[in-house]
C-alpha positions as CSV (number, residue, x, y, z in Angstrom):
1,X,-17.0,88.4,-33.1
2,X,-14.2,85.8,-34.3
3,X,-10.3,86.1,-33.6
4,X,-8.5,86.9,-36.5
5,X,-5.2,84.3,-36.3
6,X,-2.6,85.1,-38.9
7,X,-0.7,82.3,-40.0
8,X,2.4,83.9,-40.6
9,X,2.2,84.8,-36.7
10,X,2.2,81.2,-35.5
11,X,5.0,80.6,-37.8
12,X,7.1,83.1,-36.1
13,X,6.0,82.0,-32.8
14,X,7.2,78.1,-33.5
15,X,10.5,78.9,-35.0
16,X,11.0,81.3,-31.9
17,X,10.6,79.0,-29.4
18,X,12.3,76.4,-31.8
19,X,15.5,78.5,-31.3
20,X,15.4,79.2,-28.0
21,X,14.9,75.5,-27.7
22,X,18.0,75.1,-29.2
23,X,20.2,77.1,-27.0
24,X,22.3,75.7,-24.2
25,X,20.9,76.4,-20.9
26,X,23.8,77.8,-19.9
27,X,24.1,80.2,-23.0
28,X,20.3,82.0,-22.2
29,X,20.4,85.1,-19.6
30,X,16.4,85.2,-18.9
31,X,14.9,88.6,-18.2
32,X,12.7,89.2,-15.9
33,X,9.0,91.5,-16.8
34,X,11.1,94.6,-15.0
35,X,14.1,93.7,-17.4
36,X,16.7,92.4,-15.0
37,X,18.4,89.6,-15.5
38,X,17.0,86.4,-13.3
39,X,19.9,85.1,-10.8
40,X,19.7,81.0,-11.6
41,X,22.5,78.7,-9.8
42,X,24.3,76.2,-12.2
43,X,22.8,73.4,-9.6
44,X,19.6,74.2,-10.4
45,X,20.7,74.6,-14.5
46,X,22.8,71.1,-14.2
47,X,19.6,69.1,-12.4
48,X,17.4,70.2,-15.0
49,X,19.0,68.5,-17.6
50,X,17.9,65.2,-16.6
51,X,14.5,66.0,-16.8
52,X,14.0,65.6,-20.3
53,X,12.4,68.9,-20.7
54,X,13.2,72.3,-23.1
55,X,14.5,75.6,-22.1
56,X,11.2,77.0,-22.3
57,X,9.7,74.2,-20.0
58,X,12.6,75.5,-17.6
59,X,10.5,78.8,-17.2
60,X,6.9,77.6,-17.6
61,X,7.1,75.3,-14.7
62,X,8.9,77.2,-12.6
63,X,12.3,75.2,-12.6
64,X,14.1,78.0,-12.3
65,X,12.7,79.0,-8.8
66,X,13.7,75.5,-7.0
């Protein structure tokens, strides 16, 4: 059996991440999978703007936990 992809669904995907790409670092509170707010120091936001990556990179690769 094939998976059924809606367009419309990528779509809102992209332009989801596009905004929260957009966001200053420093203006996103990230929640947690319990829904409580993850504790990050400003060293560890102010470093990661030299690494040329996005806001969501901050999470997928574990910035945050440095």
């Amino acid at each position: 059996m094939k998976t059924k992809v809606n367009l419309q669904e990528i779509d809102d995907i992209i332009k989801r991440k596009d905004k929260i790409n957009k966001l200053d670092l420093n203006d996103i509170e990230f929640i947690d999978y319990n829904g409580k707010i993850i504790n990050i120091s400003q060293k560890i936001k102010d470093d990661f703007k030299f690494t040329g990556l996005n806001n969501i990179d901050f999470i997928t690769s574990n910035y945050y936990k440095i």
